[in-house]
C-alpha positions as CSV (number, residue, x, y, z in Angstrom):
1,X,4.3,6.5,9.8
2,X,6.1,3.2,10.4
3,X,2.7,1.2,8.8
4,X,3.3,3.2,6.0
5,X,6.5,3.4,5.5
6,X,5.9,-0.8,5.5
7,X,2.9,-0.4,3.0
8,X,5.1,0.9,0.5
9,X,7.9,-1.6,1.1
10,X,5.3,-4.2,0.3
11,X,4.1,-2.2,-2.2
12,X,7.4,-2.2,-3.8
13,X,7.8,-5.9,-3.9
14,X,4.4,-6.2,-6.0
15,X,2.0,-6.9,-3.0
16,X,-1.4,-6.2,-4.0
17,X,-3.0,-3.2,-2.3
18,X,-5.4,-4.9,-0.2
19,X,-3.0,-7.4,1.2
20,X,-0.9,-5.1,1.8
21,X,-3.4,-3.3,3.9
22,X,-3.7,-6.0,6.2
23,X,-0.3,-6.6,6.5
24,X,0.5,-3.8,7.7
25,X,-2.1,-3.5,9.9
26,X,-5.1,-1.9,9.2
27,X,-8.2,-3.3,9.2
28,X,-10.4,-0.8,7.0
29,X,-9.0,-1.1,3.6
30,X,-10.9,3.1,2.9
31,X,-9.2,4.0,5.7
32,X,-5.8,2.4,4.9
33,X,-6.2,4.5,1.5
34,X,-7.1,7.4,3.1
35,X,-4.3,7.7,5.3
36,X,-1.9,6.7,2.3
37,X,-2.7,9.0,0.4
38,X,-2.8,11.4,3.4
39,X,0.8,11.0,4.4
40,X,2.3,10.3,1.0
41,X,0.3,12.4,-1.4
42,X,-0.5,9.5,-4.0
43,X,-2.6,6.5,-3.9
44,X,-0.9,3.1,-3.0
45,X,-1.1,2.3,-7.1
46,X,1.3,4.6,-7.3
47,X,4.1,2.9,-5.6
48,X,2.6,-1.0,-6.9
49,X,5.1,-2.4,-9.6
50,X,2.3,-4.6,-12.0
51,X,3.8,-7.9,-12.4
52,X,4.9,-8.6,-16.0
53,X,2.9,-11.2,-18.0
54,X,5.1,-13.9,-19.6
């Protein structure tokens, strides 16, 4: 729960998904989505803010 709860900080902040997979430490990025999804109910593009082009 707490390397979730992390994922979607970093998520948050506009962290791409699979950097934020190893940041917060899991080292099978299927897995990492899995479990995501799993304990949150939506995929971790869900909770990614896309970073405005200028």
């Amino acid at each position: 729960m707490k390397r979730i709860a992390l994922a979607k900080d970093l998520l948050v902040r506009g962290t791409t998904v699979t950097d934020t997979c190893h940041m917060a430490g899991f080292n099978d990025y299927s897995n990492f989505i899995r479990t995501f999804k799993k304990i949150t109910g939506y995929t971790p593009n869900y909770f990614r803010i896309p970073v405005s082009k200028k």
